[in-house]
C-alpha positions in Angstrom: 48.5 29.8 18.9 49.7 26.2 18.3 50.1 23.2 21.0 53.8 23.3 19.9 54.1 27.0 20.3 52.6 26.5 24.1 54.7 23.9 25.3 58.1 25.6 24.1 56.9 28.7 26.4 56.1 26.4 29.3 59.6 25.2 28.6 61.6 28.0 28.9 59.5 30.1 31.8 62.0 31.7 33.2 60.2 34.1 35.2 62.2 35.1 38.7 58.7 36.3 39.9 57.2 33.6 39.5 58.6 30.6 38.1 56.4 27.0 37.5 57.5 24.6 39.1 59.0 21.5 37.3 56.3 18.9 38.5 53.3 21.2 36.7 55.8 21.9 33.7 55.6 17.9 33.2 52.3 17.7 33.9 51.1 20.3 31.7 53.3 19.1 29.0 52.0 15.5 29.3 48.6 17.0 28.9 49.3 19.3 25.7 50.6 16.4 24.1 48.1 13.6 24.7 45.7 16.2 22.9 47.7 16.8 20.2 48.7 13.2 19.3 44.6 12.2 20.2 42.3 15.1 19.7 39.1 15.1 21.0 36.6 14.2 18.8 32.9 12.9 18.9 32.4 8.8 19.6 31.3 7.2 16.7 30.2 3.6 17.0 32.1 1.0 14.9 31.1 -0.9 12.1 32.6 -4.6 11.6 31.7 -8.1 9.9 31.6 -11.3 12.1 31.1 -15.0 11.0 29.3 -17.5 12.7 30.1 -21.1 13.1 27.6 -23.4 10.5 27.5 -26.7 12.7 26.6 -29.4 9.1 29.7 -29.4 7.7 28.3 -32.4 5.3 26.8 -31.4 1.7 25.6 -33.5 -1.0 24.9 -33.4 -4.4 21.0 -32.8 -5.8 20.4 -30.1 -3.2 19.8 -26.8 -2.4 19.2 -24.0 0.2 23.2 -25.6 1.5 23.9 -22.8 3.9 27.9 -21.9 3.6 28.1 -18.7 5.1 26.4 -17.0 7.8 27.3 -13.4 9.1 26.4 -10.1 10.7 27.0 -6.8 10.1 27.3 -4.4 12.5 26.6 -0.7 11.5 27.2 2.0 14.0 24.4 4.3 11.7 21.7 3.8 9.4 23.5 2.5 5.9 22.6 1.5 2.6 24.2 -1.5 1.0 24.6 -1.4 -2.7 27.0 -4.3 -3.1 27.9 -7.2 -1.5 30.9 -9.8 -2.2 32.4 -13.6 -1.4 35.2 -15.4 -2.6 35.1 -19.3 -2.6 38.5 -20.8 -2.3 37.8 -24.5 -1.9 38.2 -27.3 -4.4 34.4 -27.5 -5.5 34.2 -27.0 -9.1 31.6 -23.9 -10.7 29.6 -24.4 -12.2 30.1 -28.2 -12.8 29.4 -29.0 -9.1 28.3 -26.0 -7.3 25.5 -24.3 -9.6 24.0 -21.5 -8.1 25.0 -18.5 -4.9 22.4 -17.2 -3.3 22.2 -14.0 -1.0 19.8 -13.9 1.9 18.6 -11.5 4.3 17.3 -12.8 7.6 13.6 -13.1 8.1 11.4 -14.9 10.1 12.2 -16.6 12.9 15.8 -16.1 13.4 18.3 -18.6 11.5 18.7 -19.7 8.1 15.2 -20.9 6.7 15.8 -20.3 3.0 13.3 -20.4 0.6 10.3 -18.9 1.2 11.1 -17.3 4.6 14.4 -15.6 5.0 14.5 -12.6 2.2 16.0 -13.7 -0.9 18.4 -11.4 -2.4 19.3 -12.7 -5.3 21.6 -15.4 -7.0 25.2 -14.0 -7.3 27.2 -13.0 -10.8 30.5 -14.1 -10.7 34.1 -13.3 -12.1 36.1 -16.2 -11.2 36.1 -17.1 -7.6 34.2 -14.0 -6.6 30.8 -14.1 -6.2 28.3 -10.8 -6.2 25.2 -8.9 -6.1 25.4 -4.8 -7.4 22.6 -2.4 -7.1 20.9 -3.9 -3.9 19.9 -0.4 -3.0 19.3 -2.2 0.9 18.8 0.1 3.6 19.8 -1.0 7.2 19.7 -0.1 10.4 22.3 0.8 12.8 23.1 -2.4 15.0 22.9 -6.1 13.7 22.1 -7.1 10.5 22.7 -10.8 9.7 22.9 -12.7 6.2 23.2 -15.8 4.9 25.1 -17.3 1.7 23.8 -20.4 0.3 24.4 -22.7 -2.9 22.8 -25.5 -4.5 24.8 -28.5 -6.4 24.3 -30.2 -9.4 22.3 -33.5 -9.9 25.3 -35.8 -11.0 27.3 -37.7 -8.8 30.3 -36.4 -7.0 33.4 -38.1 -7.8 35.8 -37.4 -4.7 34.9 -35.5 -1.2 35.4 -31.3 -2.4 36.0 -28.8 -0.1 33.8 -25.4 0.2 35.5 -22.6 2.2 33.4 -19.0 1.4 35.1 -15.9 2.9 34.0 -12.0 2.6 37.2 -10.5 0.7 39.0 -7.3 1.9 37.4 -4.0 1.0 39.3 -2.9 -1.7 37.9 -0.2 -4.5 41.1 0.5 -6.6 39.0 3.4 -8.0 38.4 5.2 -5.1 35.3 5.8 -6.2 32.8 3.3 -4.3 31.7 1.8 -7.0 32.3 -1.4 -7.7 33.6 -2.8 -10.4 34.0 -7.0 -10.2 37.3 -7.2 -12.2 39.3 -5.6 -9.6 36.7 -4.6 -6.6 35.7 -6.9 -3.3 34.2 -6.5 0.2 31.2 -4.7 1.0 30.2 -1.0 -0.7 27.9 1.3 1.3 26.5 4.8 0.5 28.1 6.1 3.0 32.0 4.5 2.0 32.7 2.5 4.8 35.1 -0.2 3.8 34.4 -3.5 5.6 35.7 -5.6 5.9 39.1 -4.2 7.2 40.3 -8.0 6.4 39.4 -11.2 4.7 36.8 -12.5 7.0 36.4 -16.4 6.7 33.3 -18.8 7.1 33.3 -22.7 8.3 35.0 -25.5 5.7 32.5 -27.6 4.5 32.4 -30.8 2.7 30.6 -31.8 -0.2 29.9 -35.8 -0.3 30.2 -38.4 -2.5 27.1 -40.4 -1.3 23.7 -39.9 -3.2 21.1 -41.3 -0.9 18.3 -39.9 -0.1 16.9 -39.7 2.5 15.7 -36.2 3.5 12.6 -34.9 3.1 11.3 -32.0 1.1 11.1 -28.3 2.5 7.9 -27.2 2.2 6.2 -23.2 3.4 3.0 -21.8 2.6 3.8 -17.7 1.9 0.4 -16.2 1.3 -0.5 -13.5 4.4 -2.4 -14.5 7.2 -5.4 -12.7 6.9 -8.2 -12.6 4.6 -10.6 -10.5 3.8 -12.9 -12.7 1.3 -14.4 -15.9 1.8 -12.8 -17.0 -1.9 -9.2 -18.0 -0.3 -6.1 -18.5 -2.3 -3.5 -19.8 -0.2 0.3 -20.3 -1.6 3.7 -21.5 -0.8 6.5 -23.2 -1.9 7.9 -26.7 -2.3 10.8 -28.4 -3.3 12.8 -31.8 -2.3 16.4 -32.3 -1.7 18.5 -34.9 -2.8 17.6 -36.8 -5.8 13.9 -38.4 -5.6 11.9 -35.5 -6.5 8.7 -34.0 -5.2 5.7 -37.2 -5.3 3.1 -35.4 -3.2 1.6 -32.1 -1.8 -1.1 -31.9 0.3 -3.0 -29.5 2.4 -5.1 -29.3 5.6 -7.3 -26.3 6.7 -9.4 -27.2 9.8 -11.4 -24.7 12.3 -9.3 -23.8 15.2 -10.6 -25.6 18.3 -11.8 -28.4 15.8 -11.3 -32.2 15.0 -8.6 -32.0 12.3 -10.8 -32.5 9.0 -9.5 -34.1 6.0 -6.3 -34.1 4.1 -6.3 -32.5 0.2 -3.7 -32.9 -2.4 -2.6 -29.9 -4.1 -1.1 -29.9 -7.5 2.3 -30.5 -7.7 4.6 -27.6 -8.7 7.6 -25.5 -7.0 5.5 -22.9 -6.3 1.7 -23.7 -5.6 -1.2 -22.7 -4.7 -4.7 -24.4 -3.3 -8.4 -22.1 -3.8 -10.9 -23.3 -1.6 -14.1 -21.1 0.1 -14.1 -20.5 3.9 -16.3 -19.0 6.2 -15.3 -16.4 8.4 -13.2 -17.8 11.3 -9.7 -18.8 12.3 -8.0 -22.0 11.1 -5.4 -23.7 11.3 -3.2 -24.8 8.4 -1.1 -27.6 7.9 1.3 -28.6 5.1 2.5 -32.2 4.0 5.1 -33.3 1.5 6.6 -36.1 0.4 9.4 -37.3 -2.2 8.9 -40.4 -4.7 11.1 -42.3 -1.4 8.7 -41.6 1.1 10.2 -39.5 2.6 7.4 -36.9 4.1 7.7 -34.0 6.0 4.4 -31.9 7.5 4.5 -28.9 9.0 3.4 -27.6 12.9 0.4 -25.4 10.7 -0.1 -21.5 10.7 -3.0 -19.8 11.7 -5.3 -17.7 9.2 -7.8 -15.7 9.6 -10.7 -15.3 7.2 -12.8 -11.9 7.5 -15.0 -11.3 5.1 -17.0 -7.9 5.8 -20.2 -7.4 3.1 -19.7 -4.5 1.6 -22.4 -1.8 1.5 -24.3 -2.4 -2.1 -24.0 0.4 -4.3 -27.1 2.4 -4.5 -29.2 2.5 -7.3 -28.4 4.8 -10.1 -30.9 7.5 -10.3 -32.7 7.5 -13.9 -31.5 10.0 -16.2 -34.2 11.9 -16.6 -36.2 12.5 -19.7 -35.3 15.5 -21.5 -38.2 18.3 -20.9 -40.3 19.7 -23.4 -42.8 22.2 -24.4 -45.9 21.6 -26.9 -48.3 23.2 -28.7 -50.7 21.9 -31.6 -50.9 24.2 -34.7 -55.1 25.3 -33.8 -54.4 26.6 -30.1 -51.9 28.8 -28.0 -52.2 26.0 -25.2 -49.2 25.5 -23.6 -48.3 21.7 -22.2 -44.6 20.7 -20.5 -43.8 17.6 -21.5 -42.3 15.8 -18.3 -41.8 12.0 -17.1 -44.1 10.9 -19.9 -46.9 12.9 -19.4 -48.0 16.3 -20.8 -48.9 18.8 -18.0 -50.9 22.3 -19.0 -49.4 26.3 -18.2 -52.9 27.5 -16.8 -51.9 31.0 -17.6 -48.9 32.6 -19.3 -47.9 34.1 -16.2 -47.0 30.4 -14.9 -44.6 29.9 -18.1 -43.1 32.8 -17.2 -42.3 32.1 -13.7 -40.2 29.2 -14.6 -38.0 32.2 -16.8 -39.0 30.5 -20.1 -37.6 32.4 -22.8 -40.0 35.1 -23.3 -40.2 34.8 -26.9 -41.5 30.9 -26.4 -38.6 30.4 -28.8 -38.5 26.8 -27.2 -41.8 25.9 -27.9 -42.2 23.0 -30.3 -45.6 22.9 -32.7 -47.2 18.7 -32.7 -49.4 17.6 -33.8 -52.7 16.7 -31.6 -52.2 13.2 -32.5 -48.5 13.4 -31.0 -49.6 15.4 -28.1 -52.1 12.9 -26.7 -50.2 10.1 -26.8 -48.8 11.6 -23.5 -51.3 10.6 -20.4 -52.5 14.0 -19.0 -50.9 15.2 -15.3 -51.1 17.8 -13.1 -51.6 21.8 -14.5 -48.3 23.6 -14.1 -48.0 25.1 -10.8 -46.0 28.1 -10.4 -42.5 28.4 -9.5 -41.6 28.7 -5.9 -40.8 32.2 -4.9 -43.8 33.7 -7.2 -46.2 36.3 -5.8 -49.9 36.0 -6.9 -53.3 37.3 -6.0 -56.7 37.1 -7.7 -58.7 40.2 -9.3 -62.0 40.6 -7.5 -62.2 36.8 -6.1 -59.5 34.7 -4.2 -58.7 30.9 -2.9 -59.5 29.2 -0.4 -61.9 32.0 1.1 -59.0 34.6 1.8 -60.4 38.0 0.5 -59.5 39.6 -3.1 -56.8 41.4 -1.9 -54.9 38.4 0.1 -51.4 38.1 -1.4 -49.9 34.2 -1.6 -46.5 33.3 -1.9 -45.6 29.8 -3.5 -43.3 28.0 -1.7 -42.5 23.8 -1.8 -45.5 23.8 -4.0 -47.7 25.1 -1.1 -50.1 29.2 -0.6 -48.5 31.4 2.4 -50.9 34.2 2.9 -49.3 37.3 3.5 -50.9 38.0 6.6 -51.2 42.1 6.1 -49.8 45.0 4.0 -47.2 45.7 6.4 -45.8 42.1 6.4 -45.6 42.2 3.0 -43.6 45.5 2.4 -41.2 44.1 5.2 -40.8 40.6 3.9 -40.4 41.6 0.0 -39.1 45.6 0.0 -41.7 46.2 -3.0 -43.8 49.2 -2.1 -45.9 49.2 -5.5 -46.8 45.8 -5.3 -44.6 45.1 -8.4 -44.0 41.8 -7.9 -47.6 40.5 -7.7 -49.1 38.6 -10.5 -53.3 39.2 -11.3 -54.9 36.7 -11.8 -58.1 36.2 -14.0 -60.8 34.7 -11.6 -62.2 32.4 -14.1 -58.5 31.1 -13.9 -58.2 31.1 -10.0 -59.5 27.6 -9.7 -56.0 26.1 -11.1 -53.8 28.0 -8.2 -56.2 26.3 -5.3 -52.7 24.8 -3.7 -52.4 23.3 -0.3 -52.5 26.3 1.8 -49.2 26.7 4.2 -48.4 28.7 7.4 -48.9 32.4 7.7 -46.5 34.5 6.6 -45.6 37.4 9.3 -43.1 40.2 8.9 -40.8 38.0 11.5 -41.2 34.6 8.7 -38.3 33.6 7.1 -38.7 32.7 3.5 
């Protein structure tokens, strides 16, 4: 049922048994349409463009970084800004007197810094009188957001005082389509389609001199980090002078905080520099000076840096690749010799090659010659793998009886201490896994004897 529908019943009640008396009719009527006219919906905060006053109202020729507009824009949500637009509708002449428009963000210590410090944006494209930058792809937050506009004039002399009056434009996207397009577009696009501003939003008139002289300094910032984390410090910044003179001198300072201030260094001159100089680790403070071929000079309050250089850990030491393994024999005798880390070490007994699962066919054997085999130093015999089961035939090591079982492990003898251990530790009930061993060969298989091994051992 409608709000309409509701008041025209509350209109004609009629009821004898209980009629509404004319005082809640009007109320109740009031009510209905307050909603309808203003239905409830939920607060949004309000998005708008303000200008602030610029108190130098004098330009000159030869400069730059000549704030002419500074504003904030207030978002009541997160917002990305894809284009922004001015309109310059003073008598300064582009681009024989005013050569460049620059777009900046605020950074830094709040205020218009400029070069080096506030974000740079970019330097406007143009259609006429309007001044832009598309494709910013800036995301900001809800609240205050505050830019600046800025130009810089040519180096010829101004003929009469101009005026500079720079104004944000009315939102207008005849397409509809928030894009902008510069022939027939202004304001301030966003993602979202906000149109701001709702009106032609004006800046502060400025003047732009006749007089040439000179008699500002240059603006000088150093915009490498802070910190550094090697002793080989690059630090860089920016320079420039206003006016006419040109840049005469850069120079540098970098003294330990807490210390005498140590001496002065030039750097080379350039727009943007940079000084390399070795530092040990430590805080210091940093001071810039400039000057322009007039003397005029200009040094900075300093910045702190901080120079933390941690060694690193030095790389370990590549293992060798090892040397590819071989196996010899000569031609005259079934001797078997491994080939390893340049010396030639002898299989004692077949049963050895074996263990090390050798193809069984000693298909990798290679026949040398004896010359070419004794060129390698003699080593240790073979021993057998780890995990191999041995005993002798009527004799044993290290004055264990025949019948004493060992198993190799980490190059060592564990004596099985009985039959039972053995059947426990191995499963193998008809002693399968035992290699015989010759007695007159027993003497090569005298390892290091190691602990006992018990039915409880763990192997």
């Amino acid at each position: 049922m409608s709000l309409m529908t509701i008041i025209g019943l509350i209109i004609d009640n009629k009821s004898n048994l209980n009629p509404m008396p004319k005082q809640i009719k009007f109320l109740l009527i009031c009510a209905l349409l307050f909603a309808l006219v203003f239905p409830f919906s939920a607060a949004k905060a309000e998005s708008n463009v303000t200008i602030n006053d610029i108190t130098e109202t004098d330009v000159y020729a030869y400069d730059f970084d000549i704030l002419v507009m500074d504003f904030v824009i207030n978002l009541g949500e997160d917002d990305v800004l894809q284009t922004m637009s001015v309109q310059e509708t003073g008598s300064i002449r582009y681009p024989q007197e005013m050569t460049k428009v620059v777009f900046w963000q605020d950074a830094g210590e709040a205020g218009f810094q400029g070069m080096g410090i506030d974000n740079k944006l970019g330097e406007a494209n143009n259609i006429g009188f309007l001044f832009y930058l598309t494709d910013l792809d800036l995301a900001l937050s809800a609240g205050e957001n505050r830019f600046f506009v800025s130009i810089e004039t040519k180096n010829g002399r101004v003929s009469t005082v101009k005026s500079i009056f720079f104004s944000i434009p009315e939102f207008n996207d005849k397409g509809s389509d928030n894009e902008f397009n510069p022939e027939y577009d202004s304001g301030l696009f966003f993602n979202s389609g906000i149109q701001l501003p709702e009106d032609t939003t004006g800046g502060t008139m400025l003047r732009l001199r006749t007089s040439t002289n000179d008699f500002i300094p240059p603006t000088i910032v150093m915009t490498s980090g802070t910190e550094f984390d090697t002793n080989n410090v690059v630090i860089t910044g920016k320079a420039r002078d206003h006016r006419r003179a040109g840049l005469g001198s850069i120079e540098i300072n970098i003294t330990p905080v807490g210390e005498t201030e140590s001496d002065w260094h030039e750097v080379e001159l350039a727009e943007d520099w940079s000084y390399e100089t070795t530092l040990e680790n430590g805080e210091y403070l940093v001071k810039l000076r400039a000057a322009d071929t007039y003397s005029n000079s200009i040094t900075t309050d300093g910045d702190i840096i901080i120079v933390n250089y941690i060694e690193p850990e030095p790389e370990p030491e590549p293992e060798p690749e090892p040397e590819p393994e071989h196996i010899y024999k000569t031609p005259d005798s079934s001797a078997l010799y491994l080939i390893k880390d340049g010396e030639r070490h002898v299989f004692p007994h077949a049963a050895v090659y074996q263990s090390w699962d050798y193809p069984a066919d000693y298909s990798s054997v290679e026949t040398v010659t004896q010359e070419e085999l004794e060129s390698y130093p003699e080593g240790d015999a073979v021993k057998f793998k780890d995990g191999t089961l041995f005993r002798g035939t009527t004799e044993s090591v290290h004055g264990k009886e025949a019948c004493a079982v060992f198993y190799v492990q980490d190059g060592k003898l564990r004596p099985v201490i009985s039959a039972e251990a053995y059947h426990a530790l191995f499963g193998d009930p008809n002693w399968e896994l035992v290699v015989w061993i010759p007695d007159d060969y027993l003497e090569h298989f005298e390892y290091e004897l190691g602990e006992v091994l018990t039915a409880d051992s763990e192997i």
